[in-house]
C-alpha positions in Angstrom: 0.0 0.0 0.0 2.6 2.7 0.7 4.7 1.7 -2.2 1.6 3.0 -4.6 0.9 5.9 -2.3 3.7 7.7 -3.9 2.5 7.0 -7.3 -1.0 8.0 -6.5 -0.1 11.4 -5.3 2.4 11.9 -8.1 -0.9 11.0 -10.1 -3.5 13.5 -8.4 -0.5 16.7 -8.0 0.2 15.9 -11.8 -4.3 16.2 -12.6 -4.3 19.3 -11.5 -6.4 21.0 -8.8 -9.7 20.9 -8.3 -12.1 23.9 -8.4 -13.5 25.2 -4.8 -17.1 24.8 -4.2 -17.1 28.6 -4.4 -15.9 28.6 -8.2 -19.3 27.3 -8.9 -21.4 29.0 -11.8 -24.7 29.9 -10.6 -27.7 27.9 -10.5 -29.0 26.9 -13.8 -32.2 28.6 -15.0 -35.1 26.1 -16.2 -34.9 25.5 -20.0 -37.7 27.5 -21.4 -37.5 25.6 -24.4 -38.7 22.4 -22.2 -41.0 24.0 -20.7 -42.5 24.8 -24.1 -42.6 21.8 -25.2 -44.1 20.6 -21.9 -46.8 23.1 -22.6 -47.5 22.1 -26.0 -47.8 18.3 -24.9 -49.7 18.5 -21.5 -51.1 21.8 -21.1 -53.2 21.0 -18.2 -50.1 20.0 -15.6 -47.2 21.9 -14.4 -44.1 21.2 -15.4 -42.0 19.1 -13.0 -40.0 20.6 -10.4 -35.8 19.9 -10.2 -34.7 20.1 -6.4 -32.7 23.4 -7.7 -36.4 24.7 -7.9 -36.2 24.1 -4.4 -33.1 25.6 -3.3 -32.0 28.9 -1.6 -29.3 31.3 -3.6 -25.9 30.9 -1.3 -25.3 34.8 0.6 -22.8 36.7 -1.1 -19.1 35.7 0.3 -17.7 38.7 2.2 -14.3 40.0 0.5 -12.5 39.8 4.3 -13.4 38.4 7.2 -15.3 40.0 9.8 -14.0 40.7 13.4 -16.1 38.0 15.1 -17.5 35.0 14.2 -20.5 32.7 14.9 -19.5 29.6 16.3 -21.7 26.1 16.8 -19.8 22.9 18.6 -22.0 20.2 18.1 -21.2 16.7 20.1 -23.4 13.5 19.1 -25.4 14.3 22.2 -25.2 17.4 23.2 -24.6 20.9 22.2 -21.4 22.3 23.7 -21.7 26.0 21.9 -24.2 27.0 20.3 -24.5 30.2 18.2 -21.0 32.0 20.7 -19.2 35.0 19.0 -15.4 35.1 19.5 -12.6 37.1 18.2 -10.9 36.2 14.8 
């Protein structure tokens, strides 16, 4: 196992990195062109709803960080913090 784990992180450094999760592109807007079409075939139902339908826009990332933060510790069982500001 550690003879390959050289070769497999030579492998993943050489694939390049990975975009963030906040390099996203924005939530995709419903195809109008299915939706006509939808129309055309059953006019009486609604077209189907996709779980982005669903979904709340992400809050705009703040360009620095802010002097406190919100912070929750959550145990299995318990909640040792919940909701505590502290100093950056």
């Amino acid at each position: 196992m550690f003879r390959q784990a050289s070769r497999l992180l030579a492998r993943t450094l050489r694939a390049g990195a990975r975009p963030l999760s906040t390099d996203l592109p924005a939530a995709p807007t419903p195809d109008s062109a299915f939706i006509e079409s939808w129309k055309k075939v059953i006019p009486n139902i609604e077209p189907p709803k996709t779980p982005s339908h669903f979904m709340q826009p992400r809050p705009a990332t703040p360009s620095s960080l802010p002097s406190k933060m919100t912070v929750n510790f959550v145990l299995p069982y318990a909640s040792e913090l919940s909701a505590k500001e502290v100093l950056r």
